[in-house]
C-alpha positions in Angstrom: 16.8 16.8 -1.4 17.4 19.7 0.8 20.1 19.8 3.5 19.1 21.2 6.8 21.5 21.3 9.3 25.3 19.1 9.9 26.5 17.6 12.8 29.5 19.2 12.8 30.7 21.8 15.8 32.6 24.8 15.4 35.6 26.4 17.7 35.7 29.6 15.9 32.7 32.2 15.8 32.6 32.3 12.0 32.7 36.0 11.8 33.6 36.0 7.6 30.7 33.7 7.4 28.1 36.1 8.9 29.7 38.6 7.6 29.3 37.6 4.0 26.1 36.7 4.6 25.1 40.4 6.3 26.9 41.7 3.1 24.6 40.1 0.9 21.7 40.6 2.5 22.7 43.9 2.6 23.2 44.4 -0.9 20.0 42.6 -1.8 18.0 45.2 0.3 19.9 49.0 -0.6 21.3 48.1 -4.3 18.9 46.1 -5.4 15.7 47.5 -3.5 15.1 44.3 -2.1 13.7 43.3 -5.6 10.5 45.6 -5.6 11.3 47.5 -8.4 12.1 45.4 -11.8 13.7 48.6 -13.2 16.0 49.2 -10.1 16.5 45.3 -10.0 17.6 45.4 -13.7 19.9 48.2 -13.3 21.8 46.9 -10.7 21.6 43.2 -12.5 23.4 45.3 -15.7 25.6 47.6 -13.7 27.1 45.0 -11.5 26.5 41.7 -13.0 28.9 39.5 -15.3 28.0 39.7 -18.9 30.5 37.1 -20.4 30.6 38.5 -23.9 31.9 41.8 -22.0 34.4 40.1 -20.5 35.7 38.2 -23.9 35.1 41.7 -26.1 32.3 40.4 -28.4 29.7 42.8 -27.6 30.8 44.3 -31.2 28.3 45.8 -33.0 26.0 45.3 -29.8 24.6 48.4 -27.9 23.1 46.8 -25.5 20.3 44.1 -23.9 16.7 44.9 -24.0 14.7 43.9 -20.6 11.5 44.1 -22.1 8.8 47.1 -21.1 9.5 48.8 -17.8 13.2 48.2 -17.7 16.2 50.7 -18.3 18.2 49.0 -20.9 21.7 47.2 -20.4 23.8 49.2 -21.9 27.6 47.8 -22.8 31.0 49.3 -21.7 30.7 48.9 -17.9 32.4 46.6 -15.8 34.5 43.4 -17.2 36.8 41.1 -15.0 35.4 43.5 -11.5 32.3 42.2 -12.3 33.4 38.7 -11.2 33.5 40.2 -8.1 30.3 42.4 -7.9 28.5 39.6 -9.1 29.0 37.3 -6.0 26.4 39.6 -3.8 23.9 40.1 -6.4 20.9 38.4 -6.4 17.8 37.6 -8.5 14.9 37.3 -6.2 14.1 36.4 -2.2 14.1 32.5 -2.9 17.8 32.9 -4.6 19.3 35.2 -1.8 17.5 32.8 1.0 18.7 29.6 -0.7 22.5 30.8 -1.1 22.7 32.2 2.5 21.4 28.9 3.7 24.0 27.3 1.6 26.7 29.8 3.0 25.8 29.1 6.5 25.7 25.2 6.5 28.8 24.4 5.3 30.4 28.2 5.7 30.8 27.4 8.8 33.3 25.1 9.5 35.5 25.7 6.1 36.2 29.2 8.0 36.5 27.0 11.4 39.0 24.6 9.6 40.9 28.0 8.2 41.3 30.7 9.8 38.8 33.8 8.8 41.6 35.5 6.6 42.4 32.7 4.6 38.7 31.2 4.8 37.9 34.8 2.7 40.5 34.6 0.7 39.3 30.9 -0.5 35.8 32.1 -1.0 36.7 34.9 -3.1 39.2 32.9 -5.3 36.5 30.1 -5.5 33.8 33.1 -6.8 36.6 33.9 -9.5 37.2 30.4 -10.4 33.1 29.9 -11.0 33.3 33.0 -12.9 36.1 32.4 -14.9 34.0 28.8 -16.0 30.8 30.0 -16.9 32.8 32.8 -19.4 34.7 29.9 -20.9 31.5 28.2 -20.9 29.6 30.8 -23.2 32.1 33.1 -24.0 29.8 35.2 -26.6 26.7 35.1 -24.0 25.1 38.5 -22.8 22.8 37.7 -20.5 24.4 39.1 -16.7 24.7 36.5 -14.6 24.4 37.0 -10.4 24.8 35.6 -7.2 27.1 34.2 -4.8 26.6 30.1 -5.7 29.6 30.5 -7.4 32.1 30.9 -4.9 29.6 28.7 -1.9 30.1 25.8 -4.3 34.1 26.5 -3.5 32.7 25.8 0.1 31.0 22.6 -0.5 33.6 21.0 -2.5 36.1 21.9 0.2 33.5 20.3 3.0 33.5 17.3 0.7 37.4 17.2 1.1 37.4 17.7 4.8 33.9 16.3 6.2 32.9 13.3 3.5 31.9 11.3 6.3 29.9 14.2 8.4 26.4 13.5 8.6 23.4 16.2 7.5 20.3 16.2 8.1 18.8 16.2 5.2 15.0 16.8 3.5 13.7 14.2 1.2 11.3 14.7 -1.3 9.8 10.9 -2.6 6.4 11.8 -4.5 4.1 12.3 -1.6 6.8 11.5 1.2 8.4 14.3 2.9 11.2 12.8 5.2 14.2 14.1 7.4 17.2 11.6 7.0 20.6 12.0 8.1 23.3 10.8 5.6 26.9 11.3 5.3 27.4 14.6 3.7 29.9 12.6 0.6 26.2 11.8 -0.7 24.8 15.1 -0.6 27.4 16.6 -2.1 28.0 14.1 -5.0 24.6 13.9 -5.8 24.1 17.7 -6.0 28.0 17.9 -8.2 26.3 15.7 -10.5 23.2 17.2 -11.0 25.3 20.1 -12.0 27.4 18.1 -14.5 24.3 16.7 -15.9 22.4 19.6 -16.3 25.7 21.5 -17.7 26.1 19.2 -20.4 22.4 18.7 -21.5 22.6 22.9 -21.8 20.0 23.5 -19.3 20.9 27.2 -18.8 19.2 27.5 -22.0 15.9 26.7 -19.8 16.3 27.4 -16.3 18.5 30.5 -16.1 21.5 29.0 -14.3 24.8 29.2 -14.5 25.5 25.7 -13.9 29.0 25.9 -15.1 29.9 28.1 -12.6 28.5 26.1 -9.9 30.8 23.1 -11.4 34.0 25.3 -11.6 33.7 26.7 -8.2 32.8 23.4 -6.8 36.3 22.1 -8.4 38.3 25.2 -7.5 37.5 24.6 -3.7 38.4 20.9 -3.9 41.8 21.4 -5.5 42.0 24.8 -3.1 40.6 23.5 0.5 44.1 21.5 1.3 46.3 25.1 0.7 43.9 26.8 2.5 43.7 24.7 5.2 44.9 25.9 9.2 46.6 22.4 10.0 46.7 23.1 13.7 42.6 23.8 13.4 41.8 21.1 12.0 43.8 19.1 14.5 42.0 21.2 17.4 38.6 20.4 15.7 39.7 16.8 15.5 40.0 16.7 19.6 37.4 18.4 20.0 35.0 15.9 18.2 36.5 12.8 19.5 35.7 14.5 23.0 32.3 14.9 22.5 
């Protein structure tokens, strides 16, 4: 299941949207060499990621992490808390930058559209903290660095769940063989991609597929308890006329 597009219009140009997005990509391509070197990849991975056992203080006794041949080694006693930060416009490889920003820009949108651009950033960056703050408490000894900005977008889809359950998205379906475009109210997306974040939190399936599912389910949370603070009342009215106009 992959969600293409909403049917949902915006009144605002969601300038903090593309501009998060620019930022990324942006990062992706001058820090991080656009992932063409594994050593300047790593680097920037170690320098800039979140390493929860830095952030906790039990890298004791620890030097560092060991890439493997060809990479610099991570070396401890860099960046703790900030890193929270730094982390949100890292990025692994093309298909995790491509996916996020596709994310970002789906239901981006109209969150900023429904808040204002200041207060739309300031959600997205307490969301990214929030996400951090639960994959730490989640493995607080771990020190693999972790990256990316699905952290703080989940803060975006649980606020779109609060504000749009009913908005339908068009949505990929993948049924063995079939390939089909359905749209469906975006309450099922949502939930069915909040729970296979739950699931595959609590079977441990970091362990196997290198994500920080705990962060996705923290930052999904912080952005439903968060979207109705955040939210620019007299937007959302305006929105609300303007989609019973059309």
């Amino acid at each position: 299941m992959f969600p293409l597009r909403d049917e949902n219009p915006t009144l605002l140009v969601p300038v903090v949207t593309i501009g998060l997005i620019v930022a990324n990509v942006g990062v992706w391509l001058y820090l991080q060499g656009a992932g063409m070197s594994q050593g300047g990849l790593g680097s920037s991975v170690c320098a800039y990621g979140l390493i929860p056992a830095e952030v906790t203080g039990l890298t004791e006794g620890y030097t560092g992490i060991d890439f493997g041949p060809g990479a610099p080694p991570c070396v401890f006693g860099g960046l703790t808390w900030q890193a929270a930060l730094t982390s949100m416009f890292l990025h692994g490889g093309w298909v995790h930058l491509i996916s996020n920003m596709w994310f970002l820009w789906l239901f981006g949108n109209n969150i900023e559209d429904s808040m204002g651009h200041l207060r739309f950033l300031l959600f997205y960056a307490l969301a990214g903290l929030a996400a951090a703050a639960a994959h730490v408490l989640s493995g607080p000894g771990s020190m693999v660095p972790t990256v990316g900005a699905s952290g703080a977008i989940s803060g975006v889809m649980g606020a779109y769940l609060v504000l749009y359950p009913r908005v339908r998205i068009r949505t990929l379906f993948f049924i063995v063989f079939l390939i089909r475009v359905q749209a469906v109210p975006a309450w099922m997306v949502l939930i069915l991609w909040f729970a296979t974040q739950l699931l595959a939190g609590y079977t441990d399936a970091v362990a196997q597929a290198g994500v920080a599912f705990w962060a996705h389910i923290g930052g999904f949370v912080a952005g439903v308890l968060l979207v109705k603070p955040f939210e620019n009342r007299k937007l959302v009215r305006a929105r609300s006329a303007r989609v019973s106009e059309v």
